[in-house]
C-alpha positions as CSV (number, residue, x, y, z in Angstrom):
1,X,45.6,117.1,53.5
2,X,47.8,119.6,55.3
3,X,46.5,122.0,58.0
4,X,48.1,125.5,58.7
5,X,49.2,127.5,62.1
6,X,47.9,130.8,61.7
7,X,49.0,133.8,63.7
8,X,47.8,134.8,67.4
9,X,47.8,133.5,70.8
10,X,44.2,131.4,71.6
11,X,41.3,133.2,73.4
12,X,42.3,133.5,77.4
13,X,40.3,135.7,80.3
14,X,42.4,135.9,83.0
15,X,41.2,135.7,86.4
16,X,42.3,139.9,87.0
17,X,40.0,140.6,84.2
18,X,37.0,139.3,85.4
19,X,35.9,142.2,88.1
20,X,34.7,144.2,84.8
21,X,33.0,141.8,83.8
22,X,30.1,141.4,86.7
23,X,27.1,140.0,85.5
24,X,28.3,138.1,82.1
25,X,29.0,134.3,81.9
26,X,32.6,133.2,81.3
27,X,34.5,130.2,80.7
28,X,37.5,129.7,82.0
29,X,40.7,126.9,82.8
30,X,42.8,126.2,85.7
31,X,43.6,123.7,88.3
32,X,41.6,123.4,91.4
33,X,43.6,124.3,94.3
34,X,41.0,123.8,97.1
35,X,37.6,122.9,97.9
36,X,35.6,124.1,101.0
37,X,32.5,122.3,101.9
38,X,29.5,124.2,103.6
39,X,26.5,123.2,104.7
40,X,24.3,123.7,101.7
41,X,27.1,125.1,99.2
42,X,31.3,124.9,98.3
43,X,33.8,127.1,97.8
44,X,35.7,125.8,95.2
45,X,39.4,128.0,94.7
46,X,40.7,127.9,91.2
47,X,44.6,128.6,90.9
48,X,45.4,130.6,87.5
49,X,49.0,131.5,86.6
50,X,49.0,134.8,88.9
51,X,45.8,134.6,91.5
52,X,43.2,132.4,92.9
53,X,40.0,132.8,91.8
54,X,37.1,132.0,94.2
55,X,33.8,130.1,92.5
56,X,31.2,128.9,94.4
57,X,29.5,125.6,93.6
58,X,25.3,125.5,94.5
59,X,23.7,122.1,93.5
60,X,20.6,123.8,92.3
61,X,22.6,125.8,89.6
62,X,25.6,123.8,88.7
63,X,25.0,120.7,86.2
64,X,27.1,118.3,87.7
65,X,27.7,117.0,91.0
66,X,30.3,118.3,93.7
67,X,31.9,114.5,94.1
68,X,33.5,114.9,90.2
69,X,35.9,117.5,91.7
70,X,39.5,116.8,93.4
71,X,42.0,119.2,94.4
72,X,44.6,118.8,92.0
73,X,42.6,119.0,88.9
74,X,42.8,121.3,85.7
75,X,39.7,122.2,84.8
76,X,37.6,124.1,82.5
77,X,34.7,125.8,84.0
78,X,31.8,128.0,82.8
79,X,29.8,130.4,85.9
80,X,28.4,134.1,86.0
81,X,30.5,136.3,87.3
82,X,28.4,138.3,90.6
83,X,30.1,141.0,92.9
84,X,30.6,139.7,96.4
85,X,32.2,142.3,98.4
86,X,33.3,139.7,101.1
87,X,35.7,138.0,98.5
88,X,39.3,139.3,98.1
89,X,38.8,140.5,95.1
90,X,35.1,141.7,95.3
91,X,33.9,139.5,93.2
92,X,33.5,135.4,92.6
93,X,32.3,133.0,89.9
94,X,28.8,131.1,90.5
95,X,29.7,127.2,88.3
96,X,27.2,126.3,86.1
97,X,29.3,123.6,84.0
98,X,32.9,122.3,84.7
99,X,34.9,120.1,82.2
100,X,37.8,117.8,83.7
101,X,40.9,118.2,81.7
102,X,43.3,116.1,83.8
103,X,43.1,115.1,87.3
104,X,46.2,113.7,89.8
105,X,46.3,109.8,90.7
106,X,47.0,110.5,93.8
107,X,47.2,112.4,97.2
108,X,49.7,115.2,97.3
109,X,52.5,113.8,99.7
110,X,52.4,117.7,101.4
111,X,49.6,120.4,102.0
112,X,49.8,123.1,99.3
113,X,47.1,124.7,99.5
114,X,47.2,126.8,102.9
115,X,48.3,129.8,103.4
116,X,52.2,128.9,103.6
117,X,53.9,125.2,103.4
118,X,54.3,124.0,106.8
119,X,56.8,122.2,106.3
120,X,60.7,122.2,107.0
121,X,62.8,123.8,104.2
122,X,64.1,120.4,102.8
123,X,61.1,119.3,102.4
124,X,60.0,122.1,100.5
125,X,62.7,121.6,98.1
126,X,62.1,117.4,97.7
127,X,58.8,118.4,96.7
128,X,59.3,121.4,94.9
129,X,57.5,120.4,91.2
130,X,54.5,120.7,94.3
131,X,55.0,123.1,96.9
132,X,55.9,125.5,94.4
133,X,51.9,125.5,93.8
134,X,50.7,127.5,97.0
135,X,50.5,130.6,96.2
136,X,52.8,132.2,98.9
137,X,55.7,130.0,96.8
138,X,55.4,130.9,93.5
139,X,54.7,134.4,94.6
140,X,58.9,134.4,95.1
141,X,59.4,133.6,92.0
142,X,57.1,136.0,90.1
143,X,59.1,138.8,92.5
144,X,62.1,137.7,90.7
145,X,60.8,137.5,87.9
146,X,59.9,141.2,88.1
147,X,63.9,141.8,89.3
148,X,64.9,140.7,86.1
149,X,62.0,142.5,83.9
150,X,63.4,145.6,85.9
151,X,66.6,145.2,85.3
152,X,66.1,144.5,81.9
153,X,64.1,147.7,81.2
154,X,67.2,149.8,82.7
155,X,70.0,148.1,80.6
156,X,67.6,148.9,77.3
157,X,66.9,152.2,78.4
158,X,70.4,152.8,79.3
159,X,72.1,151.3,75.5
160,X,73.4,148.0,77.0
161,X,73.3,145.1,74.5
162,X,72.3,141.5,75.9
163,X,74.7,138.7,75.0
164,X,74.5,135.1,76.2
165,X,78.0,133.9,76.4
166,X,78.9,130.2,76.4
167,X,79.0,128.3,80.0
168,X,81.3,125.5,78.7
169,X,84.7,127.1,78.5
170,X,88.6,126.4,78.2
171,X,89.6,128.1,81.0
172,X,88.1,129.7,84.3
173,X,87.8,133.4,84.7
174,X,88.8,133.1,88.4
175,X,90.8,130.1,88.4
176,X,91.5,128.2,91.5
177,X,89.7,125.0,92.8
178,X,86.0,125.7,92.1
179,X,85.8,125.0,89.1
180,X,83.5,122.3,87.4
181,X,85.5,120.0,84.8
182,X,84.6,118.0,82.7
183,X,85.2,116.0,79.2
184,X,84.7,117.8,76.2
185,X,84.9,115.3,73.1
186,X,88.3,114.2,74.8
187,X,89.9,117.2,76.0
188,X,89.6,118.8,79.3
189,X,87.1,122.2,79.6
190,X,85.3,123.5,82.8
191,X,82.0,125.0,83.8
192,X,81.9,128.8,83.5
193,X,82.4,130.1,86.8
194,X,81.7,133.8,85.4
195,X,81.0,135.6,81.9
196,X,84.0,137.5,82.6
197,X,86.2,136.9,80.0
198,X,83.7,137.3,77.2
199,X,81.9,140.8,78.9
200,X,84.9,142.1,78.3
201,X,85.6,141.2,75.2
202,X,82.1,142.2,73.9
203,X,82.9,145.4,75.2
204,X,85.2,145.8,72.5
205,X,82.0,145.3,70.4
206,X,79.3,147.0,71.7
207,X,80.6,149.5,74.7
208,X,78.1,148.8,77.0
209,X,76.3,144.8,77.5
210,X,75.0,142.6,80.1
211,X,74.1,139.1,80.7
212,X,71.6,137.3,82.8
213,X,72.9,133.5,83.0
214,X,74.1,130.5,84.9
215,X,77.4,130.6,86.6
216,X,79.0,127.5,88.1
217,X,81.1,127.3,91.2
218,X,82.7,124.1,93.0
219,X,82.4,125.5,96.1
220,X,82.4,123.0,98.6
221,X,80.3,125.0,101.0
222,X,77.1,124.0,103.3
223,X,75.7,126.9,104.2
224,X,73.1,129.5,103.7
225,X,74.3,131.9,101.5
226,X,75.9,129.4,99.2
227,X,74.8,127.5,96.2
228,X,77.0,125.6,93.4
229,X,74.7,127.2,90.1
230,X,73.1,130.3,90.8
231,X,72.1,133.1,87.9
232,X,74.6,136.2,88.0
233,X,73.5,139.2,86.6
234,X,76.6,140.8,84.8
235,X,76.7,143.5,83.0
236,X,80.4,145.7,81.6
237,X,80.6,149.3,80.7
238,X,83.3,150.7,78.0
239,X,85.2,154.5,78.3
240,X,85.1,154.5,81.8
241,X,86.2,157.4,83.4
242,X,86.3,156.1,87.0
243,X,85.4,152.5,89.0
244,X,82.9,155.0,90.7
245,X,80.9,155.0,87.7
246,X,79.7,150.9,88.0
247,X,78.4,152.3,91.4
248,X,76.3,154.6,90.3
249,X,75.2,152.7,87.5
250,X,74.3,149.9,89.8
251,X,72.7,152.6,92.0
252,X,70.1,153.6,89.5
253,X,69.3,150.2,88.5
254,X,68.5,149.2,91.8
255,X,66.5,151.9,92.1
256,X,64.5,151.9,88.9
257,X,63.7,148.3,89.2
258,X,62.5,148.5,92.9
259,X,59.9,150.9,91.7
260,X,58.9,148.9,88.7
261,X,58.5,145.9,91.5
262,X,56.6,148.4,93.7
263,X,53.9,149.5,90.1
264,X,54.0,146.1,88.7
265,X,54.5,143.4,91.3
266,X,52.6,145.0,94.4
267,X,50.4,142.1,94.7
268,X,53.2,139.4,95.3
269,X,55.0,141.8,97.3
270,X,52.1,142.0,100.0
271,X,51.7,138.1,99.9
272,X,55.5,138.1,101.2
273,X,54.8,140.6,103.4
274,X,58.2,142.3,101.4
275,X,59.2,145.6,103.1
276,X,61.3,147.0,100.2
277,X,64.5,149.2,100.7
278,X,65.2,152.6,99.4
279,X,67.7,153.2,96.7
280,X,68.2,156.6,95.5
281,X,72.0,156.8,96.9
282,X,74.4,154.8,98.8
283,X,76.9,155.6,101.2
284,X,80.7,154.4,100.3
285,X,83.5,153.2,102.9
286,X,87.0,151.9,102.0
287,X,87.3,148.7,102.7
288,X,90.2,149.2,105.5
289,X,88.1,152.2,107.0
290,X,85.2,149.2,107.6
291,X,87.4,146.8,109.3
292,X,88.3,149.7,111.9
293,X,84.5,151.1,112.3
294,X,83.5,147.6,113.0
295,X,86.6,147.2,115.9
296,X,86.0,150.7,117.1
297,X,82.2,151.0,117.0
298,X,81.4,147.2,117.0
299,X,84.8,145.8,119.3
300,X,85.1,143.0,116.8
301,X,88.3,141.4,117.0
302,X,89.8,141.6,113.4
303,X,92.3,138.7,112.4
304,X,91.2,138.5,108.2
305,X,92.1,142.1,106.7
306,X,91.6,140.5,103.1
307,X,88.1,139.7,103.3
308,X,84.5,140.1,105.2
309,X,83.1,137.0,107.2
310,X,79.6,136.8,107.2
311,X,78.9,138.0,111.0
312,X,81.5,141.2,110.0
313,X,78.9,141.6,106.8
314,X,75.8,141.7,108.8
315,X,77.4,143.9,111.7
316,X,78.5,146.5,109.2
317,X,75.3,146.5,107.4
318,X,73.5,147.4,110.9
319,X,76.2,149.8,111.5
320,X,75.9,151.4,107.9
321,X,72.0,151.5,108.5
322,X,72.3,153.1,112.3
323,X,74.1,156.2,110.7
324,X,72.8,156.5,107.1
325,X,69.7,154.9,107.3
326,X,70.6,153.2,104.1
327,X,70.6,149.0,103.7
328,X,73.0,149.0,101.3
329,X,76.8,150.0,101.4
330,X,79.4,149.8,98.7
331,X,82.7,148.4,100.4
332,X,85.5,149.8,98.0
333,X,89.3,149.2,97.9
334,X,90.0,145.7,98.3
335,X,93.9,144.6,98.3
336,X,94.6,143.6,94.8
337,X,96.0,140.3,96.3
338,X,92.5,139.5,96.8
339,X,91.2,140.2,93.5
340,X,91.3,138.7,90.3
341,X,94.1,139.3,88.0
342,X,92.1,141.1,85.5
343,X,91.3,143.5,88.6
344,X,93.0,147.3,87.9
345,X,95.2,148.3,90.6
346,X,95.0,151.7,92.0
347,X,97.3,153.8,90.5
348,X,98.2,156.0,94.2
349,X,97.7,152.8,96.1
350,X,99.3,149.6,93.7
351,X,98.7,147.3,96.1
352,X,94.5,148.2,96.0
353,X,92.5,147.4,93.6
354,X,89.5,149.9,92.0
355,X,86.8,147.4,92.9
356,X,83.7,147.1,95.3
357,X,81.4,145.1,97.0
358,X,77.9,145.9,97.4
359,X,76.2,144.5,100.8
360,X,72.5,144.2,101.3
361,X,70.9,143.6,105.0
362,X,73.8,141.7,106.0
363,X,75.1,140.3,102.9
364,X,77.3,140.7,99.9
365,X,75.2,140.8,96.8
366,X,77.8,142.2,94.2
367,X,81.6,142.3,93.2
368,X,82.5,144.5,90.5
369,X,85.4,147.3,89.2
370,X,87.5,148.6,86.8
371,X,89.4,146.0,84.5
372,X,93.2,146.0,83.0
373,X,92.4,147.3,79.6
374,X,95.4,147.3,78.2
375,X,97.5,144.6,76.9
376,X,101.3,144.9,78.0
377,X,99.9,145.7,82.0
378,X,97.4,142.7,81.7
379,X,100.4,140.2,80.5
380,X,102.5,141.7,83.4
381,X,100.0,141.0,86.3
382,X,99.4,137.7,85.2
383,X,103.1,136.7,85.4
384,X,103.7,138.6,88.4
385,X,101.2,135.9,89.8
386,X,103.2,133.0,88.1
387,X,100.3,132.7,85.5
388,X,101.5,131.7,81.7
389,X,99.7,134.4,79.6
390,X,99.9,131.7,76.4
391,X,97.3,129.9,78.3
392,X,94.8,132.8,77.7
393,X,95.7,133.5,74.0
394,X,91.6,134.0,73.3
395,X,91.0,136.0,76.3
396,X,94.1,138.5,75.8
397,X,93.1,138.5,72.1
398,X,90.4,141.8,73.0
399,X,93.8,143.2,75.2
400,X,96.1,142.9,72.0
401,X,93.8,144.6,69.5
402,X,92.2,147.4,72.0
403,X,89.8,147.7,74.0
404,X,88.5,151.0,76.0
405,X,88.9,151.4,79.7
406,X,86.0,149.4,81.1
407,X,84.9,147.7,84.1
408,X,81.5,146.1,85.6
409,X,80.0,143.8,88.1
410,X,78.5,140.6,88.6
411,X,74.9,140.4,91.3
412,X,73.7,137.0,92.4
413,X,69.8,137.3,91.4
414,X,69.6,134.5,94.3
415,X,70.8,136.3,97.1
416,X,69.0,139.8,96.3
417,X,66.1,137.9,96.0
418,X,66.1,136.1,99.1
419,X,67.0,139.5,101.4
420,X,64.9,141.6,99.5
421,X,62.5,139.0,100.8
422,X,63.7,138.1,104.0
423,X,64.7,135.0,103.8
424,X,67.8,133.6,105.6
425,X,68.7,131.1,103.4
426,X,69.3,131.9,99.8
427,X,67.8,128.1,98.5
428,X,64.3,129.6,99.5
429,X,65.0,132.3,96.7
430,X,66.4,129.6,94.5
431,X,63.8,127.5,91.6
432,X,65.7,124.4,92.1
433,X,68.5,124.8,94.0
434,X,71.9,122.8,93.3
435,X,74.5,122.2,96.4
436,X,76.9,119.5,97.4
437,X,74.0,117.5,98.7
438,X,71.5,118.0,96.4
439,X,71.4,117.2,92.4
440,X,66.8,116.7,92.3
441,X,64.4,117.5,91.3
């Protein structure tokens, strides 16, 4: 009557496996990306969850006929595998026996199956269940993928705990007006815009924990660098001697996990054609000393000495990069007027902050710094800013009971994926990108 789920993943070969196996018979599934038609034979291109695989069809050993195959199928197929050192991988599958498992009922609406999508970046993104097929797309997203698996293998090695905080929240951690509301059983709650409030309080728990989530902002922005949900990688450090400390934490992260994409993602990265940066230390400037190299060296006129635009980002970069050779540069020091109120204010200089930006090839990638740990000083910066502290009873909770001096950052996984790439517009880096004009697929 009943039948039982034993233990074990089913039987898979996958296509990488297969050049040790010259000379047996295997069978295996995928979806046929593309078929090439010779004069007495086909090349018929499998697409597995990593590679293409190339098979070649001969009427005189296959048992069915070419005409039962259409791009866009999954299929099971059974072939010899044979060396071939003119195939890309040195070897290729002769078909002896194919199975259909599903097939499409119609015509893609865009080629997939070149070696890029020509096609403009909208409709890259209209069709993106689809053009997310070719192999050059999905190859950006197994990149990230690896960001993320490197990242994760630092903040293990390194005695961070992962936490998943909630995203629907009373309050914002950054306030203002880009912030998602919304109705919550009758009573007004937003979109998280950060994990802020509860990284610190988990440092009260743990010392040392990260997050890699969705973080929500109502920016109404239309341009390249911005997107309304993008995935923040967060992470909060307890018993913090100094601000400089997240740096060089964030240092060695970056640098572990571009050599783990380097060992482990090599393939996708010479698909993309990725040139990858190096990482083992990073030059510093304060963040008034940057607005004056970029008039002196750059003769920018400078009329905003609270923040970066994006051309003063990208001319910095270049600058940072003629004299260091290095492609990123921490920014430090920003005027505590435009940091949040959680931000700690430099101690010789009140009316700084002990925070940093990190900039990569012409944009900023991460914010971070030291936090107000302690309760009284946290209560007094908020009402110096005309906040009402009862408002944030939950948050100063941690504050009231003690925490340790602690501090962190927040990276947008988007926009270090895109210029680790190359890309110029962060939705290319982005699975399915949400902005004021777009809400599908």
């Amino acid at each position: 009557m009943f039948s039982y789920v034993t233990k074990g993943l089913p039987a898979s070969v996958s296509f990488e496996a297969l050049g040790a196996m010259t000379g047996q018979t295997v069978k295996l599934k995928g979806m046929l990306y593309k078929i090439r038609e010779m004069s007495d034979f086909a090349f018929v291109i499998l697409r597995g969850p990593r590679s293409l695989l190339q098979c070649v069809y001969a009427p005189e050993s296959a048992s069915f006929p070419l005409s039962m195959l259409r791009e866009g199928m999954a299929v099971a197929v059974t072939g010899d595998v044979v060396a071939e050192p003119r195939s890309k991988t040195g070897f290729e599958v002769r078909l002896r026996e194919t199975e259909v498992l599903s097939e499409p009922v119609e015509e893609t609406p865009v080629v997939i199956n070149g070696k890029e999508v020509s096609a403009s970046l909208e409709t890259l993104l209209d069709y993106r269940p689809l053009t997310l097929r070719n192999e050059k797309e999905r190859a950006i997203f197994k990149v990230q993928e690896g960001i993320c698996a490197g990242f994760r293998k630092f903040f293990y090695e390194n005695g961070f705990t992962e936490i998943h905080s909630p995203k629907i929240v009373r309050s914002g951690a950054e306030g203002g007006a880009n912030i998602f509301t919304l109705d919550y059983f009758g009573a007004p709650a937003y979109l998280a815009q950060s994990p802020q409030f509860y990284k610190q309080a988990m440092v009260g728990v743990y010392e040392r924990v990260y997050e890699i989530g969705p973080v929500f902002r109502a920016e109404k922005h239309d341009t390249s660098r911005h997107i309304n949900e993008y995935t923040s990688v967060d992470f909060e450090m307890g018993f913090l001697n100094s601000f400089e400390e997240l740096m060089e934490t964030e240092t060695a992260m970056l640098s572990q996990t571009l050599s783990f994409l380097a060992e482990h993602y090599a393939p996708e990265l010479t698909l993309l054609n990725a040139k990858l940066p190096r990482c083992e230390s990073v030059p510093r400037i304060r963040f008034m000393e940057a607005k004056e190299l970029l008039e002196r060296e750059c003769g920018m006129e400078i009329d905003d000495y609270e923040d970066f635009s994006p051309e003063e980002e990208k001319r910095l970069c270049e600058e940072v990069e003629r004299h260091t050779g290095s492609e990123f540069v921490f920014v430090t020091h920003y005027k505590s007027s435009k940091r949040p109120f959680y931000a700690m204010d430099s101690a010789e200089e009140p009316e700084l902050t002990e925070s940093f930006d990190l900039l990569f090839r012409g944009m900023e990638i991460t914010t971070g710094g030291q936090r107000i740990h302690g309760y009284a000083e946290q209560v007094e910066k908020m009402r110096a800013r005309g906040m009402e502290p009862e408002h944030f009873e939950s948050y100063l909770m941690a504050h009231k009971y003690g925490l340790p001096p602690h501090g962190g950052l927040g990276l947008g996984l988007e926009r270090f994926t895109a210029k680790l790439l190359g890309f110029q517009n962060v939705r290319r880096a982005t699975l399915f990108p949400r902005d004021i004009n777009r809400l599908e697929p």
